[in-house]
Every structure is written in C-alpha cells, then in structure tokens.
N, C-alpha and C positions, 0 to 999 in steps of 0.2 A: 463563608467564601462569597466575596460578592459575584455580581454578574460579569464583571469586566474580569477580572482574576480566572473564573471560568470558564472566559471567551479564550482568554490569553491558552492556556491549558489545552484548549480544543483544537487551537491553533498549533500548539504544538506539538501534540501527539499528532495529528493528521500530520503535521508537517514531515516530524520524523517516519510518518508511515509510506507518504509520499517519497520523501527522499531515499528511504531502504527500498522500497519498489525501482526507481530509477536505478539505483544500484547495481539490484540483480539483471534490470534489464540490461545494463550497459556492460554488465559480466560475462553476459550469456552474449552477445553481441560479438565482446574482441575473442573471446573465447574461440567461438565461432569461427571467425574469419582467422584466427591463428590455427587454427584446425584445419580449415581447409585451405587452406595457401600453402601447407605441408604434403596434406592430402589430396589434393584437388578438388574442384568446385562441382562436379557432375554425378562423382564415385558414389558408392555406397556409403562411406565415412560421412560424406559433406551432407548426404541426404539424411544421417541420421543425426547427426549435430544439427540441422536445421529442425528436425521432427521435438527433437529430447527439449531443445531449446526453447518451442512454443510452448512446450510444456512445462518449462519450469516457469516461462513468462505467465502465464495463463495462471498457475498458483500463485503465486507472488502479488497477482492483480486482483485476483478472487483473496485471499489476506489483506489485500490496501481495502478494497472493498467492503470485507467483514469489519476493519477496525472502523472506518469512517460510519458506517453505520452502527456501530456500538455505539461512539461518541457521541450520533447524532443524538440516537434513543436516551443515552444517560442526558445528554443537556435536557432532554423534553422530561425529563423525569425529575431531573435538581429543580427545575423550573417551575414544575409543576407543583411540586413537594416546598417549594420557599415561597412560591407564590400564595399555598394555602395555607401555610402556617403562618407567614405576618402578617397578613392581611388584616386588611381594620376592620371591624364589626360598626 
C-alpha cells in the first residue's frame, strides 16, 4: 500500500467517523426539540431529553475520538514498519 493510498483510507474512515458523529448529533438535536415542543420546554420531559441527549452526544464524541486515534496510531505504525523494512542499507 503506498503512502498516498493510506492517507486516502485515513481520510476516509475519519471521514465517515466524523460524519456518523454529526449524525447522531443532529438526531439527538430535532429529536429534542420535537420532544419538547410537544412537551414543553421547562417540564420534566424537556429536562430529561436535554440530560439523556448530552449523553448520547458525549458517546458518540468519545467513539469519533477512539477511532481518530486508532487511525492516527495504525498510520504511525504502517509508517514505521514500511519505513524499516525498505529501507536502503
């Protein structure tokens, strides 16, 4: 696999990792506010749809989080491992 092919890859998992994170965020979001526009905005309902909501955001970010640092450590790791094995003597 060369380097660019790898960049590309890197690119794209963070990509889709980033865009499923926006996802839920924007799920949890209308979700929300169709909840509470039934419900009202001050009740009990709306306080806990806001509560449950940071906390599916807050997973979702901590997962964007875990995979960008996986990808980051595998690139440092292909890189390191291709770098020492063609290498010219």
């Amino acid at each position: 696999m060369t380097n660019s092919k790898n960049e590309q890859n890197e690119g794209l998992i963070k990509g889709v990792a980033k865009e499923a994170n926006d996802f839920v965020h924007n799920t949890v979001d209308t979700s929300g506010k169709i909840v509470k526009s039934i419900s009202g905005e001050g009740g009990l309902v709306g306080k806990t749809v806001d509560s449950s909501g940071r906390i599916v955001k807050k997973l979702s970010d901590t997962g964007n989080n875990a995979i960008d640092q996986t990808v980051e450590t595998s690139s440092k790791v292909f890189k390191s491992v291709t770098g020492k094995a063609f290498k010219k003597k």
